[in-house]
Backbone bond lengths (Angstrom), bond angles and torsions (degrees), N, CA, C in turn:
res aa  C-N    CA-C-N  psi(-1)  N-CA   C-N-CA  omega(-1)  CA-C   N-CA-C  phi
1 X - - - 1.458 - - 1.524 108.91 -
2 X 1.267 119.22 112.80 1.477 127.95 156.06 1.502 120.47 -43.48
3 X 1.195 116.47 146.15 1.459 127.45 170.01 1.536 121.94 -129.90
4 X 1.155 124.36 97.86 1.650 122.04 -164.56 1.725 84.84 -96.24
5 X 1.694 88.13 149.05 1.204 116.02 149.53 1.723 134.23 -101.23
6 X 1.302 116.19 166.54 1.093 124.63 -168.93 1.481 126.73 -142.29
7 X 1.635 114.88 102.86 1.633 96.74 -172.23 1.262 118.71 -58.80
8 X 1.468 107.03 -178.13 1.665 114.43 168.80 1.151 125.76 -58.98
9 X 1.399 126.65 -38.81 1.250 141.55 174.70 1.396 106.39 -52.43
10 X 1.481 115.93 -70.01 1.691 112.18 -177.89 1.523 117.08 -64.99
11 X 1.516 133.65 -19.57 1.189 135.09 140.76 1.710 126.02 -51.91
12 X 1.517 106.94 -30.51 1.814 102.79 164.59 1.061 114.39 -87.39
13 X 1.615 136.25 -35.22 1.296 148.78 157.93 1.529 103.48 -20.45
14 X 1.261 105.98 -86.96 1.829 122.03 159.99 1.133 112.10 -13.29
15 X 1.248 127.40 -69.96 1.482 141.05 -165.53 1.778 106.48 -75.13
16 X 0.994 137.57 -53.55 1.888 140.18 142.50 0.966 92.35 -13.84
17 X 1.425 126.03 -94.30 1.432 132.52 -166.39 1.277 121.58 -30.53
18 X 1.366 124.76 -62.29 1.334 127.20 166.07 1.205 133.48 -61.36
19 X 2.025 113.97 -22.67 1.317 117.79 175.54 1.571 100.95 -59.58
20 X 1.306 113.69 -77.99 1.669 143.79 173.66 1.995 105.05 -10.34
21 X 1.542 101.78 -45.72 1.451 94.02 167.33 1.175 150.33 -79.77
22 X 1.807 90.60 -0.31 1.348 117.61 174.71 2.006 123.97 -77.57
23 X 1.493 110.46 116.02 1.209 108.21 173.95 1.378 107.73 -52.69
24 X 1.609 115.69 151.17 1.349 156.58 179.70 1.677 109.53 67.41
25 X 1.883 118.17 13.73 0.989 102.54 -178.94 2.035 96.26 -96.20
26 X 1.186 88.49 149.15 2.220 93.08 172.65 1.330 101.80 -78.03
27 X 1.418 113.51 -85.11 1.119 146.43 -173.85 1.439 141.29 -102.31
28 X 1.489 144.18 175.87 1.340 130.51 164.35 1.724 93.17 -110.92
29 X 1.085 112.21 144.30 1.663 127.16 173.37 1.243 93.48 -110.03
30 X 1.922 104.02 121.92 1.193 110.08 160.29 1.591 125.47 -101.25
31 X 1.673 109.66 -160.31 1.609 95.42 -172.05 1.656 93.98 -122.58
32 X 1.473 94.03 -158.08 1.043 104.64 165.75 1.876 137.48 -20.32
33 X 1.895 82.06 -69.96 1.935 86.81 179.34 1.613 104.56 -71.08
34 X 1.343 104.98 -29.75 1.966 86.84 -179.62 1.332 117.26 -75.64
35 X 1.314 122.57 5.45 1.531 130.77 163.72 1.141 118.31 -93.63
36 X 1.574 118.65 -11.67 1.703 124.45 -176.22 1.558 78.53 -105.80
37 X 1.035 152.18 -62.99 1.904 143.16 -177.55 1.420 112.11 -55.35
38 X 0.846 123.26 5.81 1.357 123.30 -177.96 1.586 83.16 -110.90
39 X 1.351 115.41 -93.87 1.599 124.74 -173.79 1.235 126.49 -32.84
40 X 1.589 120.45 -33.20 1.359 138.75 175.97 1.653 96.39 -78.85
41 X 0.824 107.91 -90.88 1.436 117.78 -163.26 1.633 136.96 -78.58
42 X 1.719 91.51 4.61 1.603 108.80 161.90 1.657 89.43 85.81
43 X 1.234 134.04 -16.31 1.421 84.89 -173.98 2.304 92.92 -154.47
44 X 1.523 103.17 179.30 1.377 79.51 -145.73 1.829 70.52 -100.57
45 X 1.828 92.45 -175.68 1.498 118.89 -151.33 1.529 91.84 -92.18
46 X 1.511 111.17 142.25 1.588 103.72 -167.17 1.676 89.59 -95.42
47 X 1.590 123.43 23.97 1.345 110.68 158.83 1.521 117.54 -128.80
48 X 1.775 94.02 54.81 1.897 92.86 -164.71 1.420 104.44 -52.68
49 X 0.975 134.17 172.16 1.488 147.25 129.57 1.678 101.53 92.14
50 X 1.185 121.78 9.61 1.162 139.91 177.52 1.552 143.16 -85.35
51 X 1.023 141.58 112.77 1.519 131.86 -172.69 1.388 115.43 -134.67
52 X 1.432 155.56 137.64 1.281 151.69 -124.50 0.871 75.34 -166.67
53 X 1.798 131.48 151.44 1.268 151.39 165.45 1.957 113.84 -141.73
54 X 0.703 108.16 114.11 1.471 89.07 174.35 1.572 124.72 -145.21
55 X 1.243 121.20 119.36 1.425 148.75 -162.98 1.226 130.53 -109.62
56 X 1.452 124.02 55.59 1.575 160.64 -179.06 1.785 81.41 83.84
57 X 1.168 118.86 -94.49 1.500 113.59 -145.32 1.615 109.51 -104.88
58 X 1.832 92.07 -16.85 1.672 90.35 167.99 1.458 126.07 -79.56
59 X 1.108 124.37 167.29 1.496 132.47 -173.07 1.423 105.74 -151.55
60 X 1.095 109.97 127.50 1.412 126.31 -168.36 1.573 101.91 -124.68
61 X 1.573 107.06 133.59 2.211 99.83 169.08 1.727 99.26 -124.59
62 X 1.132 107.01 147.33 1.359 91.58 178.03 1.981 83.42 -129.05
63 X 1.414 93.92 154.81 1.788 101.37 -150.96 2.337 79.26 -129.34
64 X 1.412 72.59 122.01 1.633 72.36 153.90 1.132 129.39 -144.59
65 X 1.914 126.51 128.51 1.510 123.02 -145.82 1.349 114.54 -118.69
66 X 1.019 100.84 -165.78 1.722 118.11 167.23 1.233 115.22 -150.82
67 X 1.195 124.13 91.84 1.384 131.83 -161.98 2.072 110.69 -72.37
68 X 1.370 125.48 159.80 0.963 120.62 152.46 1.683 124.96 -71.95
69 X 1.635 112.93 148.02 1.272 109.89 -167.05 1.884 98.18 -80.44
70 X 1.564 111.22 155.40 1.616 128.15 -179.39 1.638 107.35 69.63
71 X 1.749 124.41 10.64 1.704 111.92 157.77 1.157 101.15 -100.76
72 X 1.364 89.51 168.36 1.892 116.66 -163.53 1.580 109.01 -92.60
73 X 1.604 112.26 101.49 1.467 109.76 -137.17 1.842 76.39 -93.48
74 X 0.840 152.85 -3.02 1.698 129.77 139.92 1.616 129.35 -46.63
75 X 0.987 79.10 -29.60 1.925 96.38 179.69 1.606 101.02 -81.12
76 X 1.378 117.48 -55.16 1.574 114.78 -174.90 1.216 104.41 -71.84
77 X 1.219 124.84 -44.01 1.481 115.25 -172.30 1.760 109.27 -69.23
78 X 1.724 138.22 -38.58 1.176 136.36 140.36 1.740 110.71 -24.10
79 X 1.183 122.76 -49.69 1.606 112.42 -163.80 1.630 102.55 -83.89
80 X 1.369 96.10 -56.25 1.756 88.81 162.24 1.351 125.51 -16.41
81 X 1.720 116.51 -65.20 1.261 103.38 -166.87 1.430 100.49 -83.48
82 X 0.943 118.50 0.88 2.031 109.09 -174.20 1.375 95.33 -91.05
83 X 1.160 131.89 -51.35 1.755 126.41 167.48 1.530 123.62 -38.08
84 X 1.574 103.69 -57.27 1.337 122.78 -179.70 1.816 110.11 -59.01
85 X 1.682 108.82 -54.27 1.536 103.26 163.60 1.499 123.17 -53.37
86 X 1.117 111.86 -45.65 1.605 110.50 179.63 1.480 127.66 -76.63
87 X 1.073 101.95 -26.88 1.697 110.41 152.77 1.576 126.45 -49.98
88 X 1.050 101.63 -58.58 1.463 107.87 174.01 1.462 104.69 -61.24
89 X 1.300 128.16 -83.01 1.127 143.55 -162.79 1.697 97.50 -40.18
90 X 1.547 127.68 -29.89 1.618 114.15 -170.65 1.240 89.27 -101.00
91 X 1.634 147.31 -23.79 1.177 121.77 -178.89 1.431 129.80 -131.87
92 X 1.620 117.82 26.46 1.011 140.13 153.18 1.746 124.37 -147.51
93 X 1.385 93.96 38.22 2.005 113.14 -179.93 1.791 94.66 23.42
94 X 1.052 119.97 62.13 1.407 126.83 161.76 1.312 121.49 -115.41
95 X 1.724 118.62 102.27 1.268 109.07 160.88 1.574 144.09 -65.50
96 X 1.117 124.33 108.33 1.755 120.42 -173.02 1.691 94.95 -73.41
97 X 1.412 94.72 138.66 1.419 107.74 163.76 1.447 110.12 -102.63
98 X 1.411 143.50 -4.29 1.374 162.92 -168.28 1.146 126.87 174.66
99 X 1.542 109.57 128.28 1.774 126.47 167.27 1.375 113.08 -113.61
100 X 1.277 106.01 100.41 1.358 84.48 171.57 1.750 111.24 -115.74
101 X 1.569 105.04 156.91 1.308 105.18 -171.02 1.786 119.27 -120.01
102 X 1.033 76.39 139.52 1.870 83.68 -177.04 1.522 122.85 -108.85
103 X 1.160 125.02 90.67 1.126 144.97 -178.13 1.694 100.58 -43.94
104 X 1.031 125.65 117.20 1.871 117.91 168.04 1.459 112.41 -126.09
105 X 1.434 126.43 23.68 0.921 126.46 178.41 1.696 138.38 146.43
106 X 1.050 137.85 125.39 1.591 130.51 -159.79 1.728 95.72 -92.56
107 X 1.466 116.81 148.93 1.124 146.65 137.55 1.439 135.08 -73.55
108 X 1.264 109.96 104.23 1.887 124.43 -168.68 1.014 86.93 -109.12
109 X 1.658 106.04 123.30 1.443 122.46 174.91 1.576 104.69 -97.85
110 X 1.543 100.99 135.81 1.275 110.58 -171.99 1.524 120.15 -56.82
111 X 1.230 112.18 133.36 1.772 120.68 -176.08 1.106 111.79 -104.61
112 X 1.735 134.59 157.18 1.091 139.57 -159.09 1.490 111.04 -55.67
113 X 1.224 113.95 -35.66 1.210 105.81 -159.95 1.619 114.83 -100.71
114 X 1.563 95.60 -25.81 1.893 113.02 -177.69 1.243 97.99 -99.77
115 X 1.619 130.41 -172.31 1.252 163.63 161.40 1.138 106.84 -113.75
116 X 1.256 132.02 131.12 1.911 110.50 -175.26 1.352 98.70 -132.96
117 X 1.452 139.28 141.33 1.420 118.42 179.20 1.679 86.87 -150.79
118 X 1.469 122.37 143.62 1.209 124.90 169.32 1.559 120.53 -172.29
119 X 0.977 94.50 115.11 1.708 113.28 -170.13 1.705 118.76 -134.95
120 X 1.118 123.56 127.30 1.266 143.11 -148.10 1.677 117.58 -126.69
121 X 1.482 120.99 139.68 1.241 106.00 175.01 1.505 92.08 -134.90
122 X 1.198 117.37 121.64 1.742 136.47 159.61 1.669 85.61 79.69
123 X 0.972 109.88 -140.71 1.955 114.49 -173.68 1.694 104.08 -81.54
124 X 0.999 135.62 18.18 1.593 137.84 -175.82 1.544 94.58 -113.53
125 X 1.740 102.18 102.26 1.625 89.38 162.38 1.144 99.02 -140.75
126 X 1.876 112.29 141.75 1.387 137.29 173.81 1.576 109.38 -81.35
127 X 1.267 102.02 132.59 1.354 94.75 162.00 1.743 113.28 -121.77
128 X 0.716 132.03 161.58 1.808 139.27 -170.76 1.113 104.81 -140.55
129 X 1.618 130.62 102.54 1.108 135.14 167.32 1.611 117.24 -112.05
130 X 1.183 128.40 113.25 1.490 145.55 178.48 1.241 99.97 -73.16
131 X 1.498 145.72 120.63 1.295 121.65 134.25 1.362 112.99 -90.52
132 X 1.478 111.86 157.61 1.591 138.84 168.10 1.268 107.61 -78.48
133 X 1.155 124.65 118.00 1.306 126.87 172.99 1.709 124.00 -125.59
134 X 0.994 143.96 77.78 1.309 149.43 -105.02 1.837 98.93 -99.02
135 X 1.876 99.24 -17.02 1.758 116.55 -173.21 1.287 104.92 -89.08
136 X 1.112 113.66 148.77 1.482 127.13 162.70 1.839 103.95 -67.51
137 X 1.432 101.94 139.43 1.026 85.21 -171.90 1.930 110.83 -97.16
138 X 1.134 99.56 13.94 2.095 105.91 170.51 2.035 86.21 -97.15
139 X 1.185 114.30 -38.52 2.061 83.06 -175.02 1.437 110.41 -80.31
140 X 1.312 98.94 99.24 1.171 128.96 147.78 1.623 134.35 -39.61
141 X 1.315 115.66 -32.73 1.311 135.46 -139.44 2.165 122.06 -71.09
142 X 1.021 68.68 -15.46 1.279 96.68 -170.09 2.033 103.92 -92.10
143 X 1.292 118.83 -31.62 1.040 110.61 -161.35 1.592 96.93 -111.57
144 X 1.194 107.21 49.01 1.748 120.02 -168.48 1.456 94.43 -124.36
């Protein structure tokens, strides 16, 4: 019986993949080095938000997201790791002994009337809200 191995990369690869298919997640939030691979090297890491640990037989992923705004981020973060375990396990026979997930921020999808944008790293989150305002704001005329 053969035994293949598998770097970290194609084990976070795996784990992206499966986060990304998960309802109420937006995005992957990366850190530090996926901000120096992006900036350095023009383009971003096809294992953003990702971390692989592994300790003879354990395997650890640590997942970091950007959730959509109004889902029930107990529920996404539960499916997360059930996606993320079963992913691996059907397409690189890898058992995870732990997922853990790191929430870095919600996604507000833009509404008719606002622009909504908000993205967060650790407890620091910006939000940027545009309103549309269709009036000049000297005609007055109307509110006389």
């Amino acid at each position: 019986m053969s035994k293949y191995t598998f770097s970290d990369e194609v084990l976070a690869v795996c784990a992206v993949n499966a986060t990304l298919k998960t309802d109420g997640v937006s995005n992957m939030a990366g850190g530090m080095y996926d901000a120096l691979s992006k900036n350095i090297l023009g383009r971003e890491s096809a294992a953003k938000g990702t971390k692989v640990s592994r300790t003879g037989e354990e395997t650890a992923v640590d997942v970091s997201v950007i959730v959509d705004y109004g889902c029930n981020i107990p529920s996404v973060a539960w499916d997360i790791q059930e996606n993320v375990k079963n992913e691996l396990k059907d397409m690189v026979n890898v058992d995870v002994t732990a997922v853990n997930i790191h929430v870095q921020g919600v996604s507000l999808e833009a509404k008719d009337e606002y622009a909504v944008e908000a993205q967060g790293e650790g407890q620091d989150t910006t939000v940027i809200v545009e309103v549309k305002n269709d009036k000049d704001p000297e005609d007055r005329s109307d509110e006389e």
